[in-house]
C-alpha positions in Angstrom: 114.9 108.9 115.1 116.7 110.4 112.1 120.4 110.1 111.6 122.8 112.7 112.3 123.2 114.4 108.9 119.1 114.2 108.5 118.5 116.3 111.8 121.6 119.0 110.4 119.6 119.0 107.1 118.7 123.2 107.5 115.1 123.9 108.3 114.0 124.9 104.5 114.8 122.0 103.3 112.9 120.3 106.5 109.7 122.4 106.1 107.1 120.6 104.3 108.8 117.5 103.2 106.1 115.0 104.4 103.5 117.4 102.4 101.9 117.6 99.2 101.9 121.2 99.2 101.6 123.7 96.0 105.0 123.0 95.4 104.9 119.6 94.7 101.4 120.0 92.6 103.0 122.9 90.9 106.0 120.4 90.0 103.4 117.3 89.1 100.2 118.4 88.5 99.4 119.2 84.5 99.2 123.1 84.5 95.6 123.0 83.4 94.7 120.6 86.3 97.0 122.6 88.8 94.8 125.8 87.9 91.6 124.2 88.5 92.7 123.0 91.4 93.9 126.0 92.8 90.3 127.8 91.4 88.8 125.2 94.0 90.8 126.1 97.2 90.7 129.9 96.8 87.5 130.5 95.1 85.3 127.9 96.0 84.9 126.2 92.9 83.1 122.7 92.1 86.1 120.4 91.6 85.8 118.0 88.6 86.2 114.3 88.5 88.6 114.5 85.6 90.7 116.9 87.8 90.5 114.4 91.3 91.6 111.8 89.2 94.9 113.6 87.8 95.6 114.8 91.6 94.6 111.3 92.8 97.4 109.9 90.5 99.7 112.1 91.0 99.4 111.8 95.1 99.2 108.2 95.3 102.9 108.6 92.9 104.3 111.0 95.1 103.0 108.7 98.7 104.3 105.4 97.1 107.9 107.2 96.4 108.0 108.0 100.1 107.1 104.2 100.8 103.7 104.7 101.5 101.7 101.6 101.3 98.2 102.8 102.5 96.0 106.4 102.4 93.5 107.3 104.7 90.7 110.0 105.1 91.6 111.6 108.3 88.9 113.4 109.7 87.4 115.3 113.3 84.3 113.7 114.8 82.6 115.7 117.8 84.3 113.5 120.3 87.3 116.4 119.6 90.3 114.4 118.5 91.0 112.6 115.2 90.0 109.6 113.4 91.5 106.9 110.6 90.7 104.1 108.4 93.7 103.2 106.3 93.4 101.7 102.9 95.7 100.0 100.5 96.5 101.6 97.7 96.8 97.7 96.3 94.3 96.8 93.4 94.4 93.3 92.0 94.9 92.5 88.0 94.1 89.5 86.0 97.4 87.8 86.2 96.9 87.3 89.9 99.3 90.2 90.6 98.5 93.9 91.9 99.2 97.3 91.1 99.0 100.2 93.6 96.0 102.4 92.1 94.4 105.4 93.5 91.3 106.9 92.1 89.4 110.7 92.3 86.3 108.8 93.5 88.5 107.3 96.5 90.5 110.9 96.8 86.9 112.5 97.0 84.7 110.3 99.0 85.4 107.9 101.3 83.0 105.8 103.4 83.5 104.9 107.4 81.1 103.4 109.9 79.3 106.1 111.2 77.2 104.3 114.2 80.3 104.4 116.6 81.1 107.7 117.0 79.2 110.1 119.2 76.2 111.8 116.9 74.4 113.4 119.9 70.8 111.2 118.9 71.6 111.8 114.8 72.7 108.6 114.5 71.5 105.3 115.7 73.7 102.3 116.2 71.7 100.4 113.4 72.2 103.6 111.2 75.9 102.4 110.4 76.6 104.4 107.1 78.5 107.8 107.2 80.6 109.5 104.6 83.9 111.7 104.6 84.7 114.2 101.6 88.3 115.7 100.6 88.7 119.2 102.0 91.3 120.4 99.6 92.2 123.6 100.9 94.0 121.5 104.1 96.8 119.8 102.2 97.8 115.9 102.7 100.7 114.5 104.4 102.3 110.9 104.5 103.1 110.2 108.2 104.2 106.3 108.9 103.5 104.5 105.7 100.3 106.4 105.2 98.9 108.7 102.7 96.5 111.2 104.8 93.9 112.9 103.5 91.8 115.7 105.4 88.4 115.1 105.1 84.9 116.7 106.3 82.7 113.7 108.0 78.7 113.1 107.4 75.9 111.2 107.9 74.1 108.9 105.5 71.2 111.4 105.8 73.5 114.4 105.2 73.9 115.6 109.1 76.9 117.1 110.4 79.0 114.7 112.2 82.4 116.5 112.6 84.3 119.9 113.1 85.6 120.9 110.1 82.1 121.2 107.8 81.0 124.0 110.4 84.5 125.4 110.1 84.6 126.0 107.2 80.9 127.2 106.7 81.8 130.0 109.2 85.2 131.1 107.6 82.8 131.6 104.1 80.2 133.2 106.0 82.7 135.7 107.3 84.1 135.9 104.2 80.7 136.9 102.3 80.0 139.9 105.5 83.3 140.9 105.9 83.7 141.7 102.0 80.7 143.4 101.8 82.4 145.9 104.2 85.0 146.5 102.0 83.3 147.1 98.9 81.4 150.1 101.1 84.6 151.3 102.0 85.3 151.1 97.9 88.0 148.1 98.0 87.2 146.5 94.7 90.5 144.3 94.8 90.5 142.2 97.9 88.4 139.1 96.4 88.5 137.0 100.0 89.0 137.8 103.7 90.1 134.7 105.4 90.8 134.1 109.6 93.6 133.3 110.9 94.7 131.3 114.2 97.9 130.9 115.7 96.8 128.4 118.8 99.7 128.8 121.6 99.5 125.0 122.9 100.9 124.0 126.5 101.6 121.0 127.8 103.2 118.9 130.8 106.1 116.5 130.4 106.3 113.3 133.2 108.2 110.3 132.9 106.6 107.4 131.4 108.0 105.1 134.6 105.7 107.3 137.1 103.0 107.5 134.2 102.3 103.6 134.5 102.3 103.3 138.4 99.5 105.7 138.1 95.8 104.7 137.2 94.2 107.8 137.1 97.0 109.1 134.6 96.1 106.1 133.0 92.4 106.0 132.6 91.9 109.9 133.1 94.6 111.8 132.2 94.9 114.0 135.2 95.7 112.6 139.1 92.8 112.3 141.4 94.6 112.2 144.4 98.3 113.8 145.0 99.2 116.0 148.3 100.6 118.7 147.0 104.4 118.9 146.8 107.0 121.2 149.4 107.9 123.1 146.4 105.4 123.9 143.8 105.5 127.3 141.5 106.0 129.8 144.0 109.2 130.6 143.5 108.9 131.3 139.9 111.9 129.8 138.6 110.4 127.6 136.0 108.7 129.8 133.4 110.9 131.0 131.2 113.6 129.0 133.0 116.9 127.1 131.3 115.1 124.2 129.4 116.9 120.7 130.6 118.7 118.6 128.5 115.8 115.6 128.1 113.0 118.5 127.5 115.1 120.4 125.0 116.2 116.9 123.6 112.1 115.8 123.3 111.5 120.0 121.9 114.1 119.7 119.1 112.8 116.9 117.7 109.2 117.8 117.9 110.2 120.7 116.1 111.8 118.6 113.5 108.4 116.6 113.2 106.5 119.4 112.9 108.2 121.5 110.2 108.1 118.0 108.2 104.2 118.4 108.3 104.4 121.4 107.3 103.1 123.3 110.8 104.9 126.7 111.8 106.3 125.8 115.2 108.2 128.7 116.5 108.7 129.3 119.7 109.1 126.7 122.7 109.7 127.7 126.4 109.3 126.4 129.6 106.0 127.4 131.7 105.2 128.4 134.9 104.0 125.1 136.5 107.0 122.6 137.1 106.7 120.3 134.1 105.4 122.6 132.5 105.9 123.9 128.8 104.6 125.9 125.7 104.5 125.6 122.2 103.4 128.5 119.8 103.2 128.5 115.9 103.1 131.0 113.7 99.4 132.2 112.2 97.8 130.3 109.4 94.8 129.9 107.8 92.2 129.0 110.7 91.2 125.3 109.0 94.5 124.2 108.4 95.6 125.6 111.9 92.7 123.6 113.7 94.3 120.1 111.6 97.9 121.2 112.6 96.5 121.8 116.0 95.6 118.4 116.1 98.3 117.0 114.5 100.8 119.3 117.2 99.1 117.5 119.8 98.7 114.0 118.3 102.9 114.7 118.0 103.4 115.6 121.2 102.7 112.2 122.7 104.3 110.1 120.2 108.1 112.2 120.1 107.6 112.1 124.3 106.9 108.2 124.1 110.4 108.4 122.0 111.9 110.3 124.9 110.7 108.1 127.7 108.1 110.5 128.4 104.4 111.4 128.6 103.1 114.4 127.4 99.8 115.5 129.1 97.5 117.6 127.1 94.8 117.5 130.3 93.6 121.1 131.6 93.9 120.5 135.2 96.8 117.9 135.4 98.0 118.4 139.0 95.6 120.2 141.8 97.6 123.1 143.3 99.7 124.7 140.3 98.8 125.8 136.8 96.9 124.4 134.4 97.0 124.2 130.8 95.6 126.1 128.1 95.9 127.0 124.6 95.5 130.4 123.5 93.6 130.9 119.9 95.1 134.2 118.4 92.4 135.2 116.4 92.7 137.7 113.1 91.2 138.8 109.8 93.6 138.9 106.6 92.9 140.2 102.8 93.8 137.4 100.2 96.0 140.9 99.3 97.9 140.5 102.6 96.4 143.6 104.6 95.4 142.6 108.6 92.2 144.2 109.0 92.4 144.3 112.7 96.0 146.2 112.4 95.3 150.1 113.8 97.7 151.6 111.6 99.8 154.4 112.6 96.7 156.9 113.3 94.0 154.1 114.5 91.6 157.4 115.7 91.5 157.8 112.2 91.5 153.9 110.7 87.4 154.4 110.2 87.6 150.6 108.6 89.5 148.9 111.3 87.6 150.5 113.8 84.1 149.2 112.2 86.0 145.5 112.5 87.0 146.4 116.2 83.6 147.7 117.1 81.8 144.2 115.1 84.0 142.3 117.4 83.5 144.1 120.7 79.4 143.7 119.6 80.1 140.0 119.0 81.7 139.3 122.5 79.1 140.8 124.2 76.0 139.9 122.5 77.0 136.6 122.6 79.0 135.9 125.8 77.5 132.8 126.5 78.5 131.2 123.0 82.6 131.6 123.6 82.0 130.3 126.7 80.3 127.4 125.5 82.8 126.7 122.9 85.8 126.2 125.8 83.4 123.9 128.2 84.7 121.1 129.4 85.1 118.9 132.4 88.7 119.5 132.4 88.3 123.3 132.0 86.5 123.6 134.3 89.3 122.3 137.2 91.3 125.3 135.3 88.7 128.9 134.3 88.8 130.9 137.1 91.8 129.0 138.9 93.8 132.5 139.5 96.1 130.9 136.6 93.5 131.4 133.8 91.0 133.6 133.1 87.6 133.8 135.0 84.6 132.2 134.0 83.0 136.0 133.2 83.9 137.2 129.4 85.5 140.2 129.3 86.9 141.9 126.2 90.5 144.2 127.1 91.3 146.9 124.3 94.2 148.7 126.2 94.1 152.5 127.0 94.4 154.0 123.5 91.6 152.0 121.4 89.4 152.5 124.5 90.1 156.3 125.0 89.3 156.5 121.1 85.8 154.2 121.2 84.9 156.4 124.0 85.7 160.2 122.4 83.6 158.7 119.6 80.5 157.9 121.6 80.7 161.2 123.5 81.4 163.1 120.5 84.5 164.5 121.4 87.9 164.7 120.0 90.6 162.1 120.9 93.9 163.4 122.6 95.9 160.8 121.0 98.9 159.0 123.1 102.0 159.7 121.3 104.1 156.5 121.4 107.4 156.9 123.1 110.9 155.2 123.6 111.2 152.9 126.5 114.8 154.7 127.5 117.2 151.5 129.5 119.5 154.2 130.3 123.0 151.9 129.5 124.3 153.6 126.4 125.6 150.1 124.9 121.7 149.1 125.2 119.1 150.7 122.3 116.4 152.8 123.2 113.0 150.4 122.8 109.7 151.5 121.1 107.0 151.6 123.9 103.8 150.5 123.1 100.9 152.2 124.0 99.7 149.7 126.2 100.8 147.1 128.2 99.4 143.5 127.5 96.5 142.1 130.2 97.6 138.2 130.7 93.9 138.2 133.2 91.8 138.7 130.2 90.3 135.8 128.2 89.4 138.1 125.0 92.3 140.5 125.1 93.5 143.1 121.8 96.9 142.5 121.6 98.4 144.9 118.5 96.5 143.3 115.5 94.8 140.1 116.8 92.6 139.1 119.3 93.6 136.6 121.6 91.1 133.9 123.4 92.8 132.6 126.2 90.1 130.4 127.5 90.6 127.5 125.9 91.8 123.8 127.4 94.7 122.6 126.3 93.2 119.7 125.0 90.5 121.2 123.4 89.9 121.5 119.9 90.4 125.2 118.4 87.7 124.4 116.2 84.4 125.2 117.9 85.9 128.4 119.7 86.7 129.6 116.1 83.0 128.7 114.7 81.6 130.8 117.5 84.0 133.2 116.8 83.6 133.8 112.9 79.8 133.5 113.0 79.3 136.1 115.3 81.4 138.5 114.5 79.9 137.4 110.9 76.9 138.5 112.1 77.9 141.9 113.1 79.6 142.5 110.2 76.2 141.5 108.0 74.1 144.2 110.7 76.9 146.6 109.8 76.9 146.3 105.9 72.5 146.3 105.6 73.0 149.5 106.9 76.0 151.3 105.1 75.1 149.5 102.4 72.1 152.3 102.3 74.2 155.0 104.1 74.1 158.1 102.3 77.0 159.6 104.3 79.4 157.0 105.0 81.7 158.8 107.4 78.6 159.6 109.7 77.0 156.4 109.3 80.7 154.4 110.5 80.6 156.7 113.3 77.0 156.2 114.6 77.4 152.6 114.4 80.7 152.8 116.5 78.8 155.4 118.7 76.0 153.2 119.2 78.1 149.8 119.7 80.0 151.9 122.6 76.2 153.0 124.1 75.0 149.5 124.3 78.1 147.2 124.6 81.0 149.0 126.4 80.4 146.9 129.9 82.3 144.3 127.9 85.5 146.4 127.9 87.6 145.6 130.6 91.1 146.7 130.9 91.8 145.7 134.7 92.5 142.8 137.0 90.3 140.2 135.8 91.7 137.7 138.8 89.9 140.5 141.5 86.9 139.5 143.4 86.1 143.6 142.6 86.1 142.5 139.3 83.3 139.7 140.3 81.3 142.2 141.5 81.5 144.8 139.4 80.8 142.1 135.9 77.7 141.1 138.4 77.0 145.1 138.5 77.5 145.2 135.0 75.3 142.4 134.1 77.8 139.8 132.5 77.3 136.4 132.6 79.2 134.4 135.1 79.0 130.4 134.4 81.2 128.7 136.5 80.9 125.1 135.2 79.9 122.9 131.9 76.6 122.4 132.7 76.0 126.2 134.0 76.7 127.1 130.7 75.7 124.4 128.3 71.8 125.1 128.2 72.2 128.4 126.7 73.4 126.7 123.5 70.1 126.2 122.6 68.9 129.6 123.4 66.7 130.9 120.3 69.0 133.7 120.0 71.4 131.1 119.3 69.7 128.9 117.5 68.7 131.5 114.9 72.1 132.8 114.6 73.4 129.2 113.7 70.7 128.3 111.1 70.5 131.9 110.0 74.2 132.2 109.0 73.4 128.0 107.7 76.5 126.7 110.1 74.2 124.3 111.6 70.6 123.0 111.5 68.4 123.3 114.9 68.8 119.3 114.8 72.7 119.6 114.3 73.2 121.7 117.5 70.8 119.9 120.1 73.1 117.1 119.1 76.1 118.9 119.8 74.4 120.1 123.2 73.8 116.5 123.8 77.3 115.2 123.1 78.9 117.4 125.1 77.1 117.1 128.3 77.1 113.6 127.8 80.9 113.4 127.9 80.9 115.9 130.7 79.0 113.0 132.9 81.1 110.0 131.0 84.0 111.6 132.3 83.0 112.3 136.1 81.8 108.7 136.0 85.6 107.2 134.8 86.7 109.1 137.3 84.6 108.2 139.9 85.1 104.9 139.2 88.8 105.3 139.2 89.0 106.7 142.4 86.9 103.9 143.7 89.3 101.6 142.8 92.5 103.0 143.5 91.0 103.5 146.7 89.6 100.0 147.6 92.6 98.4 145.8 96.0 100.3 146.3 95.0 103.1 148.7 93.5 101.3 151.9 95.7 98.3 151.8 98.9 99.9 151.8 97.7 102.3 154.7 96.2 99.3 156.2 99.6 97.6 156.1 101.9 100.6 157.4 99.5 100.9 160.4 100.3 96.9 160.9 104.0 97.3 160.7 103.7 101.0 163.1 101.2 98.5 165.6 103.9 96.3 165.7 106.3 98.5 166.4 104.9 99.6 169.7 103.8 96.1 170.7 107.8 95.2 170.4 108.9 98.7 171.7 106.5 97.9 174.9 107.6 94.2 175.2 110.9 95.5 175.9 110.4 98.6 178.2 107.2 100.0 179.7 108.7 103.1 180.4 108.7 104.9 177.3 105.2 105.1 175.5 105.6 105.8 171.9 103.8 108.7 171.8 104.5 109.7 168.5 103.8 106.0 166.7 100.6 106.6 168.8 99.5 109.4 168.0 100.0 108.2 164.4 98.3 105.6 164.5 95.1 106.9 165.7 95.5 109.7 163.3 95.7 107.1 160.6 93.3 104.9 161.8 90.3 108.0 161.9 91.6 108.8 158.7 91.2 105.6 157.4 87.6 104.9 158.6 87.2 108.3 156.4 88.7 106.9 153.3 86.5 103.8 153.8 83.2 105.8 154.2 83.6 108.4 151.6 84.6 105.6 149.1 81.5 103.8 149.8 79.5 107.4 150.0 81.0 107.8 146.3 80.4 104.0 145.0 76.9 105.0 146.5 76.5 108.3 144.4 77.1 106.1 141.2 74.6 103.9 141.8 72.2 106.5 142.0 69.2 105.3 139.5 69.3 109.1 137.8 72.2 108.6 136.3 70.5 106.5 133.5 68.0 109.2 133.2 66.6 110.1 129.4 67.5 113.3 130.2 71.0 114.4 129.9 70.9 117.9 131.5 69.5 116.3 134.6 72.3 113.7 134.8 74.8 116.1 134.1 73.8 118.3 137.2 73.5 115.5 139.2 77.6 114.8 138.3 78.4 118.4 139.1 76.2 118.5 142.4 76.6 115.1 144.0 79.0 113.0 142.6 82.2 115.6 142.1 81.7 117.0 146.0 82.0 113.0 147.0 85.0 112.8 144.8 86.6 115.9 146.1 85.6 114.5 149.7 87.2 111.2 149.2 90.4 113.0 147.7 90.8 115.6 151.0 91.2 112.4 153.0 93.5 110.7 151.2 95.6 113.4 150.2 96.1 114.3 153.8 96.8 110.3 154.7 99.3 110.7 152.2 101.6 113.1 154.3 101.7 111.0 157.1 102.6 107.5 155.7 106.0 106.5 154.8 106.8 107.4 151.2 108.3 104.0 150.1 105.0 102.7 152.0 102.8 105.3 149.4 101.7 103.0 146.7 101.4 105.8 144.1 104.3 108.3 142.5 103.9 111.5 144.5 103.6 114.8 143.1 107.1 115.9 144.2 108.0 112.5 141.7 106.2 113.4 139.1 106.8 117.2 138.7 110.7 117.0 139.5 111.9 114.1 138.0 112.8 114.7 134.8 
């Protein structure tokens, strides 16, 4: 924890600090080595070794004057979160003594065991060598007494064992399509489009004394059992509610933490779950959001562990109220500053931004399964469709305006354009508001929202990578259909507007503007011919569609090898996480559960026996009743405990083939989990609560 004239220090000052940013190369970088640098990030250039070295020097200076001791090549393997191996910057000499030395060859290329990390089948565990590389267009921070260094992560063999590498294949593939559209509308001066993500995280707060009496917070991140509480969200009172003092105390300083590394936190807010909060940032560059992302969450947990508290980044943390998610605002940019989703004042007659909308409303639909893909997880799954999130079925909402102008265009007619008007609060000491012409659709998981599109389907503790791949490479793809043909178009006007004609003819089921929690809504995406995938492994063999798989190697984001390995990895941690939690449920059953039950029905036995040793005449009919009620239950608990312990012993679970282990998760072993749960939950309103061996929910959600 700072002091107190550290924490008054004025945000500008803050921001950045922990960074090596393009201020600080600007102020030690030589000019000429600053330039080539700079040539590198925005244009792509090859980055020479004379140049590393000058940047390596001049880091490793500006680390060790921040008492930085060690650097490391931080980078994203497919398991989702972030990985380490920290180096000193020590370097012996002759005299026995030693010097702290950094070079461009250990700035550029670093060299981590690759055999322990999940590789999908790419990698075998004798297969130990794996390489990171310096992305320098994600700058490098110092946190603790390390230097860190963003890196892309591969194989020996040159596979793709990370996030980033895809990442950033996607954001120059978009690039390339998306500025060949530009040049056919005759914009010669843009030189690069570039996406942009603001990722809107939430997140539960518990106290860290209930945390460790729990072993499935513990192990799993999320309670198996927990009846729920008398109060829960029904009221509404929490979202948006007066932050309390030990929240607001744990927000200001994440703030603090964040500006530091330079990440655009902006707004913070309670949500609508008890416990419950948000975070959101302001847009940046899609790679560097996806590391601040991580770093944001990474954050979260160490300022709460300050605090006393816990942070949970799980989807579905308590059964019964909202979940978590993290919504990925999604937009194109000019390196000239112009949003190329933004309507305009006159969007009926924005020809270019309506070719972008009409590539994006192709992408979603076309490719439906691919977003939802990119957002499966076991988690997620407790949360997509929960009535808190957005269903499992892809949608894309425009609003009333955009739609009423995509439809005049594929029926040829003229669009009776909305005129936007002044929402009037009729208290004269109050202004007049602008009204926008449509209200915003918190039901849809691909929604328009004034000049970005949000994706609201992601987990909370998700990466926002892999949504963002899918994302840039199909609209990529789109956008390359779009510019083969203009780029032959004799009359451009006509050929924008039979392109947006025929993207309205063959993908406007997509567009939905309504209640996307409805069951009408079910039904009429089921009429419409959407695809509904309800769970992980519903969706995950589409991945390798060859629709798919072309579009991948195609656009060169991944090889056919690269994404049966991601397939792989993910469904294997869908079934490695069923199976922790199995096997944590199994023992908080058989170890806490039964034995405290067993012992309140000893102490309520007793009771009788010494209520009926003094009087006959009054029966106990309510410690009777009890007990039997207890004791039924009890045999219950028992049998569905050893009906689980029996699923997981099931000799297809070690089968060679993960699709068929994974069902055999979702079909077998999470309705024996959800059976063994209904019992003890409902045991758990009927025994004593000091006699409860577990923090309840009403503990954990209200305690704070």
């Amino acid at each position: 924890m700072g002091t107190c004239s550290e924490n008054r220090r004025n945000v500008p000052e803050l921001f950045g600090t922990a960074v090596f940013n393009d201020d600080v190369m600007q102020e030690r970088l030589p000019k000429d080595v600053y330039q080539s640098l700079r040539k590198t990030i925005d244009e792509g250039k090859d980055l020479d070794l004379t140049v590393a070295n000058a940047v390596a020097t001049a880091m490793k200076d500006w680390a060790v004057e921040k008492g930085v001791t060690h650097f490391t090549h931080w980078f994203q393997p497919l398991n989702g979160i972030t990985a380490e191996k920290h180096d000193s910057f020590i370097s012996p000499t002759s005299d026995g003594r030693v010097i702290m030395q950094f070079s461009g060859k250990e700035l550029i290329k670093g060299e981590p065991d690759a055999s322990s990390f999940p590789s999908g089948g790419l990698r075998a565990t004798f297969e130990a060598r794996g390489y990171t590389a310096w992305d320098p267009t994600s700058y490098a921070f110092v946190k603790g007494d390390s230097l860190y260094i963003p890196t892309a992560f591969c194989s020996y063999s040159g596979e793709v064992l990370d996030k980033k590498t895809p990442l950033l294949r996607s954001m120059e593939d978009l690039n390339h399509q998306a500025l060949r559209i530009l040049r056919v509308f005759g914009d010669r001066e843009t030189k690069r489009v570039i996406t942009t993500v603001g990722a809107e995280q939430e997140y539960f707060l518990i106290d860290r004394k209930l945390y460790e009496q729990r072993k499935d917070l513990i192990f799993c991140g999320r309670t198996l059992f927990g009846a729920k509480a008398p109060k829960g969200q029904e009221m509404e009172d929490h979202y948006f509610g007066a932050i309390k003092p030990r929240v607001a105390a744990f927000m200001k300083e994440l703030d603090e933490e964040l500006w530091k590394l330079g990440i655009l936190a902006k707004t913070k807010h309670n949500e609508a779950a008890p416990a419950q909060h948000e975070l959101a940032p302001i847009f940046t560059t899609t790679n560097t959001a996806t590391d601040h992302n991580q770093l944001t969450m990474e954050t979260m947990k160490n300022v709460a562990a300050r605090h006393g508290l816990v942070c949970l980044l799980h989807e579905k943390p308590f059964a019964g109220v909202n979940g978590s998610g993290k919504h990925n605002n999604w937009s194109l940019t000019t390196d000239t500053g112009k949003n190329l989703l933004d309507p305009g004042k006159s969007p009926s007659e924005n020809f270019q931004f309506l070719l972008f909308l009409a590539a994006v409303v192709k992408a979603v639909d076309e490719y439906q399964d691919l977003l939802r893909i990119s957002v499966a997880s076991a988690g997620n799954d407790h949360r997509l469709g929960g009535g808190e999130a957005p269903p499992d079925i892809i949608s894309v909402f425009l609003g009333d305006e955009l739609t009423g102008i995509l439809e005049a265009i594929e029926k040829g007619t003229v669009y009776d354009r909305i005129e936007h008007q002044k929402l009037m609060t009729g208290v004269h000491v109050l202004p007049d508001l602008p009204k926008d012409t449509t209200d915003r659709n918190r039901t849809s998981p691909f929604a328009f929202t004034g000049n970005k599109f949000e994706f609201r389907m992601l987990g909370s503790a998700i990466s926002i990578a892999c949504p963002n791949i899918m994302l840039n490479t199909t609209v990529a793809e789109e956008l390359r259909q779009f510019a083969d043909s203009l780029e032959e178009a004799k009359d451009l006007p006509a050929a924008v507007l039979e392109l947006i004609r025929g993207v309205m003819r063959e993908h406007k089921r997509i567009i939905f503007n309504g209640d996307g929690y409805s069951e009408e809504w079910i039904k009429e995406a089921q009429r419409r011919g959407l695809l509904n995938l309800p769970t992980t492994v519903d969706a995950l063999p589409r991945y390798l569609d060859q629709k798919n798989i072309s579009l991948f190697t195609s656009h060169h984001i991944y090889t056919e090898a690269e994404m049966e390995a991601r397939y792989e990895t993910i469904l294997e941690e869908y079934s490695k996480t069923l199976h922790i939690e199995a096997l944590t449920m199994i023992e908080m059953a058989r170890r806490d559960i039964i034995p405290a039950v067993s012992h309140y029905l000893l102490k309520l036995t007793e009771s009788v026996l010494s209520r009926q040793k003094l009087s006959s005449r009054f029966p106990c009919k309510a410690e009777n009743a009890l007990i039997e009620k207890l004791s039924t239950l009890l045999d219950t608990v028992y049998e569905r405990q050893e009906a689980l312990e029996t699923a997981l012993k099931d000799p297809i679970i070690h089968s060679v083939n993960i699709l068929t282990v994974s069902t055999y998760y979702k079909d077998k072993v999470i309705p024996a989990m959800e059976a063994l749960r209904a019992a003890v939950d409902e045991m758990e309103t009927l025994v004593a609560s000091k006699d409860w061996p577990y923090p309840t929910y009403a503990d954990l959600m209200f305690r704070i």
